[in-house]
VOLO-761639 format. One record per atom (N, C-alpha, C, O): residue number from 1; residue in three letters; x negated, y, z; atom name. Coordinates in steps of 0.001 Angstrom, whole numbers. Example, Ala and Ser with C-alpha at 12.3 -4.5 7.8 and 13.67 -1.06 7.14 Angstrom:
// residues 2
+-----+------+---------+---------+---------+------+
!  nr ! rest !      xx !      yy !      zz ! atom !
+-----+------+---------+---------+---------+------+
!   1 !  ala !  -13190 !   -5690 !    7800 !    N !
!   1 !  ala !  -12300 !   -4500 !    7800 !   CA !
!   1 !  ala !  -13200 !   -3300 !    7800 !    C !
!   1 !  ala !  -14236 !   -3319 !    8465 !    O !
!   2 !  ser !  -12850 !   -2250 !    7080 !    N !
!   2 !  ser !  -13670 !   -1060 !    7140 !   CA !
!   2 !  ser !  -12900 !      30 !    7870 !    C !
!   2 !  ser !  -13409 !    1138 !    8039 !    O !
+-----+------+---------+---------+---------+------+
// end
This chain:
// residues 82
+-----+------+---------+---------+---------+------+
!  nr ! rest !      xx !      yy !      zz ! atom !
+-----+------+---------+---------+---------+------+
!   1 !  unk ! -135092 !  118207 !   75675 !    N !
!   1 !  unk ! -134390 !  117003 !   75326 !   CA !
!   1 !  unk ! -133361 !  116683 !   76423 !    C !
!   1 !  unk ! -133695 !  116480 !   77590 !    O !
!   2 !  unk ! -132093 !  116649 !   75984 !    N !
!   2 !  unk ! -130744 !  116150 !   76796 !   CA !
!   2 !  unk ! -130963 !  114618 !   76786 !    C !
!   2 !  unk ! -131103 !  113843 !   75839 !    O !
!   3 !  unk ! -130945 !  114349 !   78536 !    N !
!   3 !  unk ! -130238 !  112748 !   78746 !   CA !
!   3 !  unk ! -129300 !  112837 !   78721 !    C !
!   3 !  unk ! -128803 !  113942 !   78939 !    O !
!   4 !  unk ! -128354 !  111517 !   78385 !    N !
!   4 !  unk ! -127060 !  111212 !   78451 !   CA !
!   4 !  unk ! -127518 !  110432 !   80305 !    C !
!   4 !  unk ! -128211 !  109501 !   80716 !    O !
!   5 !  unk ! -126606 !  111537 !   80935 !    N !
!   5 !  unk ! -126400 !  111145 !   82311 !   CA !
!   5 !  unk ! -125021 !  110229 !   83000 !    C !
!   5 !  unk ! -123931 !  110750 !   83236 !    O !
!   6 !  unk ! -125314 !  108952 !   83220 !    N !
!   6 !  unk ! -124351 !  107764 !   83516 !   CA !
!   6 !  unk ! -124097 !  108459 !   84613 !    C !
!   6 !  unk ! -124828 !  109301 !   85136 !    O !
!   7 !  unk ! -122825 !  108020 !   85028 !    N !
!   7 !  unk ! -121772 !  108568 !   86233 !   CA !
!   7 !  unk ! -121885 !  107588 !   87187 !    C !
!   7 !  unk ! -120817 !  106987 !   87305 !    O !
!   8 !  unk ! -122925 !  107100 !   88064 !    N !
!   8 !  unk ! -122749 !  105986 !   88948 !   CA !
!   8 !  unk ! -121366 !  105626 !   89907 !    C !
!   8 !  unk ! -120914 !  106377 !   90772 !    O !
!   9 !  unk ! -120909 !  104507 !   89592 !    N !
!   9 !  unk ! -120394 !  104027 !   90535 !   CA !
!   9 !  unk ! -120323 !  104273 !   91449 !    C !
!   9 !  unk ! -121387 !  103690 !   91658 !    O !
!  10 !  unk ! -119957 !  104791 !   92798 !    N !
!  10 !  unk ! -119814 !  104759 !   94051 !   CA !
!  10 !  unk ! -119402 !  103373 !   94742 !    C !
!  10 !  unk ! -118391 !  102693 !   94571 !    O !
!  11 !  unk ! -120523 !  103170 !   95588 !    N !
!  11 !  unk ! -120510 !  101768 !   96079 !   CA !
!  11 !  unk ! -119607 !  102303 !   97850 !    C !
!  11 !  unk ! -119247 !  101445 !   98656 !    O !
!  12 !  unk ! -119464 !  103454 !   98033 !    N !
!  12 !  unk ! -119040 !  103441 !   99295 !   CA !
!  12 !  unk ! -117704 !  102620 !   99088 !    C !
!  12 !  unk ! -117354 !  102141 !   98009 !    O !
!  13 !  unk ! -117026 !  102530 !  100249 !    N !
!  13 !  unk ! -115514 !  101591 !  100258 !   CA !
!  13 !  unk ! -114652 !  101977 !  101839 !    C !
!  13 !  unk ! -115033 !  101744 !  102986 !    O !
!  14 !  unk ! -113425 !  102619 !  101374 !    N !
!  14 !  unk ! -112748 !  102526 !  102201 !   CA !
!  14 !  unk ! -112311 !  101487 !  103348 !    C !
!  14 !  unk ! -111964 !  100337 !  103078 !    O !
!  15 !  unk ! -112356 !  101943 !  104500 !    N !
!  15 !  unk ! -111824 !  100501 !  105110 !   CA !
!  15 !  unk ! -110766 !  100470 !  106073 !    C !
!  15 !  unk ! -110571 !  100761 !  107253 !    O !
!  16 !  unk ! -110176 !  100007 !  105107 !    N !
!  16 !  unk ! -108693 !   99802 !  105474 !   CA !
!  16 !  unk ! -108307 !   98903 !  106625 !    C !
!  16 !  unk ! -107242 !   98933 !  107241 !    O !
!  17 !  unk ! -109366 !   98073 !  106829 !    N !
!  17 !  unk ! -109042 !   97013 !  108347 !   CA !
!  17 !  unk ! -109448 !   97204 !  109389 !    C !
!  17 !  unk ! -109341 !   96500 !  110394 !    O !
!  18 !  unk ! -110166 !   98585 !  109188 !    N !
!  18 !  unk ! -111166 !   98809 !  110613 !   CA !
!  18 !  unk ! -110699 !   98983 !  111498 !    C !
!  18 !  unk ! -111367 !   98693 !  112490 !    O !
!  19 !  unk ! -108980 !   99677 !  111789 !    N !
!  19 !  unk ! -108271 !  100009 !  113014 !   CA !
!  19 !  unk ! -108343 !   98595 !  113245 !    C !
!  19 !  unk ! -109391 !   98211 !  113764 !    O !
!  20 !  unk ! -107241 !   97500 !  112908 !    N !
!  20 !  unk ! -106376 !   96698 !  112833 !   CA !
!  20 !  unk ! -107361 !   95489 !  113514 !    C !
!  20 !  unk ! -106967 !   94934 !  114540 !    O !
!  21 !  unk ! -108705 !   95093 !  112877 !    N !
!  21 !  unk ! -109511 !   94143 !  113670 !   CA !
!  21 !  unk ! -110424 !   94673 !  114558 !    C !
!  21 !  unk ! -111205 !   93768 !  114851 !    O !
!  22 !  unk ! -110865 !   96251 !  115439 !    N !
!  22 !  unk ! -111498 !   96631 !  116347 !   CA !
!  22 !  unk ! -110445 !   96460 !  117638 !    C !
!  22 !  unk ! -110840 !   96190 !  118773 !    O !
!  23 !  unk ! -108873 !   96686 !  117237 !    N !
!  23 !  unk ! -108377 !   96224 !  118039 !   CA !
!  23 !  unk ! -107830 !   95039 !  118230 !    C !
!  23 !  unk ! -107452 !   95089 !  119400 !    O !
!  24 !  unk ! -107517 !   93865 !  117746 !    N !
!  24 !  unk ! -107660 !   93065 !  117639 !   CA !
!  24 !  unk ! -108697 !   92267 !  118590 !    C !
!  24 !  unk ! -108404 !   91410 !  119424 !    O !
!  25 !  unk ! -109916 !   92732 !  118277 !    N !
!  25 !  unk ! -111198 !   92462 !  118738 !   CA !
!  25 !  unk ! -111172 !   92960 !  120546 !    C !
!  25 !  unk ! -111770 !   92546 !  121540 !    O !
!  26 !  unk ! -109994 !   94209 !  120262 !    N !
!  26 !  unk ! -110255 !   94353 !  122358 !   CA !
!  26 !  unk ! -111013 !   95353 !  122823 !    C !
!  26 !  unk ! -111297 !   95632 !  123987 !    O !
!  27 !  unk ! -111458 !   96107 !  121355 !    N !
!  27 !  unk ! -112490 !   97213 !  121413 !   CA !
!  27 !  unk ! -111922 !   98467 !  121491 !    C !
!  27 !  unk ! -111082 !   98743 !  120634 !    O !
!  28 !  unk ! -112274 !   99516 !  122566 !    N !
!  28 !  unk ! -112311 !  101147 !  122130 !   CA !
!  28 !  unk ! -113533 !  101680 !  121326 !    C !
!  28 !  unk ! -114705 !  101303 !  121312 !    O !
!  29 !  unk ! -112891 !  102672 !  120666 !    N !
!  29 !  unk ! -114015 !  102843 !  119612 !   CA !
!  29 !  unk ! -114684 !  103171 !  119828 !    C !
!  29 !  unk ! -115437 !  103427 !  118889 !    O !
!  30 !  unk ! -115337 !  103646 !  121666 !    N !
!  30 !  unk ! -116747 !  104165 !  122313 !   CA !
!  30 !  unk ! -117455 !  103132 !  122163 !    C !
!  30 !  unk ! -118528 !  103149 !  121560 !    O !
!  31 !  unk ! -116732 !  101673 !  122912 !    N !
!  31 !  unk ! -117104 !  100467 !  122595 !   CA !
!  31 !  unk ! -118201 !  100045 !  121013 !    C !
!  31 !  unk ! -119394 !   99745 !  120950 !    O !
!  32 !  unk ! -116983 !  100222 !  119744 !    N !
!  32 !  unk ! -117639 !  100007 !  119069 !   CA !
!  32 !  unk ! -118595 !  100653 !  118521 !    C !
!  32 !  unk ! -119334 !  100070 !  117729 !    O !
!  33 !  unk ! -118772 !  101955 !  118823 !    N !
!  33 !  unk ! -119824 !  102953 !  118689 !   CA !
!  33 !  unk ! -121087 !  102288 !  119509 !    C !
!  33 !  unk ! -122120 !  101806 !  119046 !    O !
!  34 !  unk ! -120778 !  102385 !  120520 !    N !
!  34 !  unk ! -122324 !  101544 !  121086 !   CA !
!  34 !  unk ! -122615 !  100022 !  120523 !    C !
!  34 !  unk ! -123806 !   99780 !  120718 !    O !
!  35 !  unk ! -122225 !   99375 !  120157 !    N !
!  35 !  unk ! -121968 !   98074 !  119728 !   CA !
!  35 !  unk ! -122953 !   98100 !  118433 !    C !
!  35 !  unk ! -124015 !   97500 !  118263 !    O !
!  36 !  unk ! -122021 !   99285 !  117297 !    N !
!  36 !  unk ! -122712 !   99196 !  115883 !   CA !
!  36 !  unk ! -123641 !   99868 !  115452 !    C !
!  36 !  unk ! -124352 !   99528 !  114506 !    O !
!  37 !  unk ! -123823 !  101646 !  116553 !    N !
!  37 !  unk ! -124649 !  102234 !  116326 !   CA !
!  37 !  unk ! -123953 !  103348 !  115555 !    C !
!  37 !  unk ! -124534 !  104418 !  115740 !    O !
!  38 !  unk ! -123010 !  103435 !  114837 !    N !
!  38 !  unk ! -121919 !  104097 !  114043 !   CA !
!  38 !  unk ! -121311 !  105200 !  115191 !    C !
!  38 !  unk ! -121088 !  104854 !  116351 !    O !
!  39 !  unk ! -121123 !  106315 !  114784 !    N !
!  39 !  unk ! -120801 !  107678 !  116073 !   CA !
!  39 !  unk ! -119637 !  107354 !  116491 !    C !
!  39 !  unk ! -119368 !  106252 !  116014 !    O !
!  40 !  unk ! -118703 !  107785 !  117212 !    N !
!  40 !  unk ! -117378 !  107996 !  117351 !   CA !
!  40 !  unk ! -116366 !  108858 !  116337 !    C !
!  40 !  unk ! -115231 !  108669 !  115902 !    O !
!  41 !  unk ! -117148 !  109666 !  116224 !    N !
!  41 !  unk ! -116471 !  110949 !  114922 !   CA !
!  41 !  unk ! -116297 !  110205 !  113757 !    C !
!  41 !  unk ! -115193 !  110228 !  113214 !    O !
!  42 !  unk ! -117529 !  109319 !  113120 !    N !
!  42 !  unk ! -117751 !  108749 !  111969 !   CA !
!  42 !  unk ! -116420 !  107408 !  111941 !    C !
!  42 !  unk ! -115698 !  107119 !  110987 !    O !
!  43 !  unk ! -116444 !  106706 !  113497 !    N !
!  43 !  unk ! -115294 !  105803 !  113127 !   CA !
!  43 !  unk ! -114364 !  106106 !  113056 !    C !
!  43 !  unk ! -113535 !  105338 !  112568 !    O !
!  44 !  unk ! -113874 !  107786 !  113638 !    N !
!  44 !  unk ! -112672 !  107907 !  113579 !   CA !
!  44 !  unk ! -112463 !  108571 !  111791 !    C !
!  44 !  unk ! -111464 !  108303 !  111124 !    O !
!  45 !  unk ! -113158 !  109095 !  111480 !    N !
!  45 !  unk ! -113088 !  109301 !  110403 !   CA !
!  45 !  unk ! -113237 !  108566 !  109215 !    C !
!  45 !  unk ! -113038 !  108854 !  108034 !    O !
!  46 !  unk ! -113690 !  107402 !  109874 !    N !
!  46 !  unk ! -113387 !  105841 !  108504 !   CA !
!  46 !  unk ! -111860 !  105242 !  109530 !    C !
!  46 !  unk ! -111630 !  104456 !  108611 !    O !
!  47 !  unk ! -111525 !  105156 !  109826 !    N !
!  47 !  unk ! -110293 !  104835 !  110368 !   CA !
!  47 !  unk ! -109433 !  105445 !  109663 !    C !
!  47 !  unk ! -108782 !  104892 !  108778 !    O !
!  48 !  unk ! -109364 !  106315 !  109890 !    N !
!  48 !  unk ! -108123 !  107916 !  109501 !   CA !
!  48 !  unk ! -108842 !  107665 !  108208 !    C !
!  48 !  unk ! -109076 !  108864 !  108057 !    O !
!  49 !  unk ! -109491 !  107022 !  106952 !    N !
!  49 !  unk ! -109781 !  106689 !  105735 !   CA !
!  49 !  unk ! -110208 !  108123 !  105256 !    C !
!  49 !  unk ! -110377 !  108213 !  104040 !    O !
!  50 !  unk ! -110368 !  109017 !  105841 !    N !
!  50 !  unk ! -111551 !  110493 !  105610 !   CA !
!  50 !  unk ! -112524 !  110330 !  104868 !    C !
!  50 !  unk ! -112843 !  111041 !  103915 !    O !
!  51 !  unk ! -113084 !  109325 !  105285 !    N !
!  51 !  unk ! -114438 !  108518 !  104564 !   CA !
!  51 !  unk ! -114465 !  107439 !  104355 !    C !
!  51 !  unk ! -113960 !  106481 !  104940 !    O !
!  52 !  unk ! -115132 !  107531 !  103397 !    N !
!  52 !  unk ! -115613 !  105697 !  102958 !   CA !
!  52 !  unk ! -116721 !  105636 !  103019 !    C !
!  52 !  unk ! -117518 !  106477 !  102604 !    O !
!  53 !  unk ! -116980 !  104511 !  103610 !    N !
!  53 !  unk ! -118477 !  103899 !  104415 !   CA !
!  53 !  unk ! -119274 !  103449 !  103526 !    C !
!  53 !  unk ! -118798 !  102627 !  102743 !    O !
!  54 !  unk ! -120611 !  103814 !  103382 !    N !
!  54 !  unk ! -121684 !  103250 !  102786 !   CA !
!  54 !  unk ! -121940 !  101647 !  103324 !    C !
!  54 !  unk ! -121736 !  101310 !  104490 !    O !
!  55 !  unk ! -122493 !  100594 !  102107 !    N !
!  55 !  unk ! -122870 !   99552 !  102346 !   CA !
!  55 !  unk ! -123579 !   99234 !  103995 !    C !
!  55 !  unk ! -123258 !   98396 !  104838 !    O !
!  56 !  unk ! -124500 !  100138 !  104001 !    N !
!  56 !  unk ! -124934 !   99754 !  105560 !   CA !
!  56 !  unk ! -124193 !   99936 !  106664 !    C !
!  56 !  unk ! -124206 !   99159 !  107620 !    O !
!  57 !  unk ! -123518 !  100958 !  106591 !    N !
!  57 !  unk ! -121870 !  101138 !  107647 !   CA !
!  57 !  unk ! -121310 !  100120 !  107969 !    C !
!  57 !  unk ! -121077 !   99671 !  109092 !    O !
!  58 !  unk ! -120870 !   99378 !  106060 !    N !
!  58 !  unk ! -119592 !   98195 !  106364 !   CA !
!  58 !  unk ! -120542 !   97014 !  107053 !    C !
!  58 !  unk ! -119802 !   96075 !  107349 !    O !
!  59 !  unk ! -121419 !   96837 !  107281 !    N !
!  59 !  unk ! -122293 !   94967 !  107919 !   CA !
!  59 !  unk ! -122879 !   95550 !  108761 !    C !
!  59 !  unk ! -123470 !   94695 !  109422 !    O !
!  60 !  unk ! -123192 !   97088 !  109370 !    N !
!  60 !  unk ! -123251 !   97552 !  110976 !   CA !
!  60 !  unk ! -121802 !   97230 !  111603 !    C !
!  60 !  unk ! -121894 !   96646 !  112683 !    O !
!  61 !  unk ! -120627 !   97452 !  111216 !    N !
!  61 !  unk ! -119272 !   97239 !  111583 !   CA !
!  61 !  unk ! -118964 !   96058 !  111721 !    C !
!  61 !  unk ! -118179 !   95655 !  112580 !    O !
!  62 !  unk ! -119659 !   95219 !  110728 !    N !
!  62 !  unk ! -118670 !   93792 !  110709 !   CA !
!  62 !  unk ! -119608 !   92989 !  111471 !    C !
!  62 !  unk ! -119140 !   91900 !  111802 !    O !
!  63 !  unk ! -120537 !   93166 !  111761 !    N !
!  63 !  unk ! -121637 !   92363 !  112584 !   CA !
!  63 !  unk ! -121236 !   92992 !  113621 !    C !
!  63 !  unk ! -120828 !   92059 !  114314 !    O !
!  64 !  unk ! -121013 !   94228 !  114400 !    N !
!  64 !  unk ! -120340 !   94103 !  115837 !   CA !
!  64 !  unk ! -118949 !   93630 !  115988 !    C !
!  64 !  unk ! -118673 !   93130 !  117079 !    O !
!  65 !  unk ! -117936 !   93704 !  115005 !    N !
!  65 !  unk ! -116720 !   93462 !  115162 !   CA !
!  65 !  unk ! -116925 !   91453 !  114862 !    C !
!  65 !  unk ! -115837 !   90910 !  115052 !    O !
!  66 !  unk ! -117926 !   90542 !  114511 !    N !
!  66 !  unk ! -118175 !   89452 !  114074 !   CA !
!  66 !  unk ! -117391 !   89404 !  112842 !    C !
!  66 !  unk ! -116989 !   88280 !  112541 !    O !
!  67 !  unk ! -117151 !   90151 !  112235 !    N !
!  67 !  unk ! -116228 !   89668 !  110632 !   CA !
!  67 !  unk ! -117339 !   89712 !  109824 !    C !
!  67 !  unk ! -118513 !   90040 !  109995 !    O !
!  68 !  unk ! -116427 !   89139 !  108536 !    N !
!  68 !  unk ! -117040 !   89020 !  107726 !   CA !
!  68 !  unk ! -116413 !   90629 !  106778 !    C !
!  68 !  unk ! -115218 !   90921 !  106724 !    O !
!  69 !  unk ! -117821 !   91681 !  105959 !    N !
!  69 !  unk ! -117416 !   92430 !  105771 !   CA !
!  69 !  unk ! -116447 !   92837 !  104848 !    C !
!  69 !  unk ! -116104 !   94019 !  104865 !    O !
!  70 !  unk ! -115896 !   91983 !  103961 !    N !
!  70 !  unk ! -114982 !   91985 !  102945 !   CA !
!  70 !  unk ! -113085 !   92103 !  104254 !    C !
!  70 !  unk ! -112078 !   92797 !  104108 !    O !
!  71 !  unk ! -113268 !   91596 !  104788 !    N !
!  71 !  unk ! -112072 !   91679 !  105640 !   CA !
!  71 !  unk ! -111751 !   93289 !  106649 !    C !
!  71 !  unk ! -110760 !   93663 !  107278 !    O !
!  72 !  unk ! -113005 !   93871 !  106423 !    N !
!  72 !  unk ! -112915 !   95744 !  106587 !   CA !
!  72 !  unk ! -112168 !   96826 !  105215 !    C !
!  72 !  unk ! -111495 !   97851 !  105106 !    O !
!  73 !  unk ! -112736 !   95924 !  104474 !    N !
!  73 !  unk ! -112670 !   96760 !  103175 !   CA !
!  73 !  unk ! -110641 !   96071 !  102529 !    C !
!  73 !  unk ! -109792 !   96603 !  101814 !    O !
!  74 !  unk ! -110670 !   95223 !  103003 !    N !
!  74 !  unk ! -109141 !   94677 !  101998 !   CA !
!  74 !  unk ! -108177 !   95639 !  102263 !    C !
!  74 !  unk ! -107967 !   96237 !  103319 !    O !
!  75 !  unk ! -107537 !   95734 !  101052 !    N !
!  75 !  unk ! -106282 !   96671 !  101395 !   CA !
!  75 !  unk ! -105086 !   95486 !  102121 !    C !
!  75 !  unk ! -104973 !   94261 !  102166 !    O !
!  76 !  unk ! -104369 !   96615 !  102594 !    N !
!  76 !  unk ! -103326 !   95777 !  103062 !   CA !
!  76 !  unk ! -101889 !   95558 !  102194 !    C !
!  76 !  unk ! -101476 !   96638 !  101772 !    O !
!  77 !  unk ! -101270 !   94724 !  101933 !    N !
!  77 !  unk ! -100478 !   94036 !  100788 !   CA !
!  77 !  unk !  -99629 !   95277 !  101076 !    C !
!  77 !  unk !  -99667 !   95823 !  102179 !    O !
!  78 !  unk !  -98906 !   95690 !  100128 !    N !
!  78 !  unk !  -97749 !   96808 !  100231 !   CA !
!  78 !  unk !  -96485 !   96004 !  100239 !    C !
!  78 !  unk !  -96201 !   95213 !   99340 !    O !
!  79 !  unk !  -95679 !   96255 !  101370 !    N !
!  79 !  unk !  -94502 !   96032 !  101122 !   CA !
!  79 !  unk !  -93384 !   96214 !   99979 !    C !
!  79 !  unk !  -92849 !   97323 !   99946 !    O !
!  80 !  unk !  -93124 !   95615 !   99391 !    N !
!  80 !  unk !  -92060 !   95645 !   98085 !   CA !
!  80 !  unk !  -90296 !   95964 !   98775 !    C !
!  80 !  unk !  -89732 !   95252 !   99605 !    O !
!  81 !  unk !  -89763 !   97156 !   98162 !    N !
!  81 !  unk !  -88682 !   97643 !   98296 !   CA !
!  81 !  unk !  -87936 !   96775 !   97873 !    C !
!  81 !  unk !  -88088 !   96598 !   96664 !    O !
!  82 !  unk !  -87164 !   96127 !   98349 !    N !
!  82 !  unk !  -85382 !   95407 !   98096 !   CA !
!  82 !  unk !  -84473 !   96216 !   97290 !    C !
!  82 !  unk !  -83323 !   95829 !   97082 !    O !
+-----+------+---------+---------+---------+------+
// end
């Protein structure tokens, strides 16, 4: 007997703010590596958007960086051509 197999969602999420508020914040990313527990390789590779971070990633990140985690994940507005 065939299941009909649902295609889950992927809850991971790019994060597009992670450069922009670690520095902000005053942090090197050794810094925030010891901070969140998150490697160095792994932030540079959610930085450089390589990866997208699992739920527990984004509120290990935003609890050392103090954000709130929706402000990791926002894209940033695209500039509109004239």
């Amino acid at each position: 007997m065939l299941r009909s197999r649902r295609r889950r969602r992927s809850t991971n999420r790019k994060l597009y703010g992670l450069t922009a508020v670690r520095m902000r914040a005053g942090l090197t990313k050794s810094e925030l590596s010891r901070r969140s527990g998150v490697s160095q390789p792994t932030l540079s590779r959610l930085e450089y958007l390589d990866y997208a971070a699992k739920p527990e990633t984004i509120m290990r990140l935003a609890r050392a960086l103090r954000v709130e985690p929706g402000v990791l994940v926002k894209k940033p507005e695209e500039k509109e051509e004239a």
